[in-house]
KENUZA-42482 format. One line per field, with one value per residue (C-alpha): residue number from 0; residue in three letters; x, y, z. Coordinates in nm, 3 decimals. Last residue first. Layout:
<rs>
k NUM/... .
r ALA/... .
px X/... .
py Y/... .
pz Z/... .
</rs>
This chain:
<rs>
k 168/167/166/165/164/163/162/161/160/159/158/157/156/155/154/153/152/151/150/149/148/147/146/145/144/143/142/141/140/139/138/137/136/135/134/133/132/131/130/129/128/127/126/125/124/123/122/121/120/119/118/117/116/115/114/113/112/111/110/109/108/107/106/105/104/103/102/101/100/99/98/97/96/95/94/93/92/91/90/89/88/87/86/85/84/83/82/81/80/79/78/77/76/75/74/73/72/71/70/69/68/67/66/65/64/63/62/61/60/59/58/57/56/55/54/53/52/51/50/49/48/47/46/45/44/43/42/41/40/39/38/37/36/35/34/33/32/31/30/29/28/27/26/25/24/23/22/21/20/19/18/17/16/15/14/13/12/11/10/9/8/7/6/5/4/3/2/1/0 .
r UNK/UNK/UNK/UNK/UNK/UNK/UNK/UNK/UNK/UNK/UNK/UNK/UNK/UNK/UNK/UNK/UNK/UNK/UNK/UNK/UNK/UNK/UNK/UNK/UNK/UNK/UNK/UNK/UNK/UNK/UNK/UNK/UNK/UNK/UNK/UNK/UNK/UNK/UNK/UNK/UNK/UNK/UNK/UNK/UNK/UNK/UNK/UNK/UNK/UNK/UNK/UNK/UNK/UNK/UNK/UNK/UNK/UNK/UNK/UNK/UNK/UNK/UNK/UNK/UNK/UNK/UNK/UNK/UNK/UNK/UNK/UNK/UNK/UNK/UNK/UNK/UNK/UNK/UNK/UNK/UNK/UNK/UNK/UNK/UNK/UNK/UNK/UNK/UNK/UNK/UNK/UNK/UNK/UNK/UNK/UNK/UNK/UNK/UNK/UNK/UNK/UNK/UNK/UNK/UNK/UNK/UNK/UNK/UNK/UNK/UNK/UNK/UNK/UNK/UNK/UNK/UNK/UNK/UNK/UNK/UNK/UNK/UNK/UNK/UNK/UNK/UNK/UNK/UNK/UNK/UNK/UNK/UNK/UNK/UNK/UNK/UNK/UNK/UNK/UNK/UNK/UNK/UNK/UNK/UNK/UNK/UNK/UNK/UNK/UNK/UNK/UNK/UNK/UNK/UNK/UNK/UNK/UNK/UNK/UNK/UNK/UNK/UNK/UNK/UNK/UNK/UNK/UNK/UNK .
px -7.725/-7.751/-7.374/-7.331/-7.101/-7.053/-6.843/-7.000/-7.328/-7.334/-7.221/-7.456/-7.772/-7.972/-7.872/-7.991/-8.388/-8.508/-8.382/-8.532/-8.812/-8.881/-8.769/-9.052/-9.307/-9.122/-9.193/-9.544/-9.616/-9.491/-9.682/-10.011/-9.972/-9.905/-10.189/-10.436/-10.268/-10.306/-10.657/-10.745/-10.625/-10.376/-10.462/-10.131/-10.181/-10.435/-10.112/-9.895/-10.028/-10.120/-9.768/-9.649/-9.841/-9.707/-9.364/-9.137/-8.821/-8.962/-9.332/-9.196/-9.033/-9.261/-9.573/-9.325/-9.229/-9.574/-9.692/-9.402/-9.485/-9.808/-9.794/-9.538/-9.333/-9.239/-9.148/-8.882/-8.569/-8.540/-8.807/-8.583/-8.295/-8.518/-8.650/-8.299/-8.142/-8.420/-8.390/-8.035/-8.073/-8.320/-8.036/-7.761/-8.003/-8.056/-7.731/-7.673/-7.984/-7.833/-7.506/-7.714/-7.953/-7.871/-7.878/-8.197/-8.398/-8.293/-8.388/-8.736/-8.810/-9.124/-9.508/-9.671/-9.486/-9.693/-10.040/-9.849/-9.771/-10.141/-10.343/-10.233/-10.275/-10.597/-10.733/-10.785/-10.609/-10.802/-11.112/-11.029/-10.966/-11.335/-11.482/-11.389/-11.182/-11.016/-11.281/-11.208/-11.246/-11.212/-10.988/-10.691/-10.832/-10.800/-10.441/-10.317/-10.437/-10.275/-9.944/-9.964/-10.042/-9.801/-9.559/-9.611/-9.645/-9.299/-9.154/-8.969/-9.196/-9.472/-9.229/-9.206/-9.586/-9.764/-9.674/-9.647/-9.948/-10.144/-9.973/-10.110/-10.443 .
py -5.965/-5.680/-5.619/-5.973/-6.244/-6.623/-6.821/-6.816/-6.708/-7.045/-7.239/-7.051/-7.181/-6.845/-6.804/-7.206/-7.146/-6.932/-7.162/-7.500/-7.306/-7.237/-7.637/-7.750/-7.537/-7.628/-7.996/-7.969/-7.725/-7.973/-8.262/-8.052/-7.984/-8.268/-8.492/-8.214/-8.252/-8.675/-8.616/-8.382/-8.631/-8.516/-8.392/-8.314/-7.917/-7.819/-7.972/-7.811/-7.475/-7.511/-7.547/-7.320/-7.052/-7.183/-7.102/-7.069/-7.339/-7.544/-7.515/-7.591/-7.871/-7.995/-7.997/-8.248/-8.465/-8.508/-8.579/-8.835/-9.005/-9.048/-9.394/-9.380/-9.744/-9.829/-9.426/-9.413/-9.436/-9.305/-9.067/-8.872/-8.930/-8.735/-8.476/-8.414/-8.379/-8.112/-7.942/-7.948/-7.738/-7.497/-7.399/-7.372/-7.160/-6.953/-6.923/-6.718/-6.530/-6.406/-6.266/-6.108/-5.948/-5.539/-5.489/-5.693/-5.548/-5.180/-5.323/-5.481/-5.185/-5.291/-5.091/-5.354/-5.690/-5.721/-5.691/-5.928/-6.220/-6.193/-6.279/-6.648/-6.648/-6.474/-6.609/-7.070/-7.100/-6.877/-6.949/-7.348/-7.254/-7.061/-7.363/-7.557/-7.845/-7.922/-7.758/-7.559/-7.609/-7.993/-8.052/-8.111/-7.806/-7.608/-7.758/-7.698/-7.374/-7.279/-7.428/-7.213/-6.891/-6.923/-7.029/-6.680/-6.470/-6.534/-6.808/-6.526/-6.252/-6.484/-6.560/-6.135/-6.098/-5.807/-5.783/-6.109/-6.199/-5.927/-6.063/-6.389/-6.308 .
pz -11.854/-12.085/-12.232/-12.248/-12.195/-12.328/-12.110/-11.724/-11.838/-12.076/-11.754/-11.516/-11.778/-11.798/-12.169/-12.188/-12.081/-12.315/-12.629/-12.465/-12.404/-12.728/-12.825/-12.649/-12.761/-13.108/-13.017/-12.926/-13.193/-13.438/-13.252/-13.309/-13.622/-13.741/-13.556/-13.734/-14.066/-14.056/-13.906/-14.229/-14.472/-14.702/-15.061/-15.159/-15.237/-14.929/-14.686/-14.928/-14.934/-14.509/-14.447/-14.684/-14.492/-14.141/-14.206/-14.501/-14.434/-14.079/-14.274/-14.595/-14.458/-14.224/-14.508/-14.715/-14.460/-14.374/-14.727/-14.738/-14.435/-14.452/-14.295/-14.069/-13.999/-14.326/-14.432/-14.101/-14.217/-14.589/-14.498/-14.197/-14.369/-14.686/-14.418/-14.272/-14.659/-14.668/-14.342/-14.410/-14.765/-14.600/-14.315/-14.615/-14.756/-14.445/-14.390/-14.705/-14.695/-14.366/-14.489/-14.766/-14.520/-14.535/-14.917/-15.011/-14.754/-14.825/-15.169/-14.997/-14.873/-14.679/-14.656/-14.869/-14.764/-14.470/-14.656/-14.928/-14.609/-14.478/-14.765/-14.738/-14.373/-14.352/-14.646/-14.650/-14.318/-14.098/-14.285/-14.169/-13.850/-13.843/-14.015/-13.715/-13.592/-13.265/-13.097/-12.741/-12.420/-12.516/-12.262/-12.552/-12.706/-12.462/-12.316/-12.664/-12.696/-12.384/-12.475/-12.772/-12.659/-12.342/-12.560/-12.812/-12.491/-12.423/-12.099/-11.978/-11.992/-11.873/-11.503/-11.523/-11.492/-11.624/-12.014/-12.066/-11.892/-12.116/-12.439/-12.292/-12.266 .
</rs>
């Protein structure tokens, strides 16, 4: 549905089919449309995502790969290394108040570093209670949904227009 609204409606196109996704989800399940648990989610978790990072890694050229991302490996690992001394402020500050906090930390970091699939390896790793991932995910998605639009919104800000130019704008 929202790959179709994307596609149709200029106001979707803007926002992305991937917010739309998500903030509909959310609304779902937060009417209870939709379950916030199910065996289906938890299939999801357990072998589509896992199995789905070697189906995509199948047809890639990972030394034509190698060659044409250095620059960006680069930033990325200075990008990992502040989500990590962010996750220890983070714990250093707020572990008597959040219980959890270190499992939490934990699944946000490799989730903010390698996506959703780490997330679900360490959530499954450290044993954490199913409310305490549920509550997660949904206040990361929250915040990212948040943070998308954040992102789409500033290139249309007049000030950013007015300093930073583009060829497509």
């Amino acid at each position: 549905v929202s790959l179709v609204l994307e596609q149709r409606y200029r106001w979707a196109s803007t926002i992305s089919g991937a917010i739309i996704a998500l903030v509909g989800a959310m609304a779902l399940s937060n009417f209870k449309i939709i379950p916030t648990a199910s065996p289906v989610y938890d299939t999801v978790w357990d072998y589509v995502v896992p199995l789905s990072i070697p189906l995509l890694l199948f047809n890639s050229n990972i030394i034509k790969i190698w060659k044409e991302s250095r620059r960006l490996l680069v930033i990325f690992l200075i990008a990992s290394v502040g989500t990590m001394i962010g996750t220890v402020v983070g714990f250093i500050v707020l572990h008597e108040w959040i219980p959890y906090l270190a499992k939490i930390g934990a699944m946000m970091t490799g989730s903010d570093i390698g996506g959703g699939v780490n997330f679900a390896a360490l959530s499954a790793k450290l044993n954490t209670p199913e409310e305490m991932i549920s509550a997660t995910v949904v206040a990361d998605n929250s915040v990212m949904a948040l943070y998308f639009l954040l992102l789409i919104a500033i290139p249309a800000l007049p000030i950013i227009k007015r300093h930073y130019h583009t060829d497509y704008a």
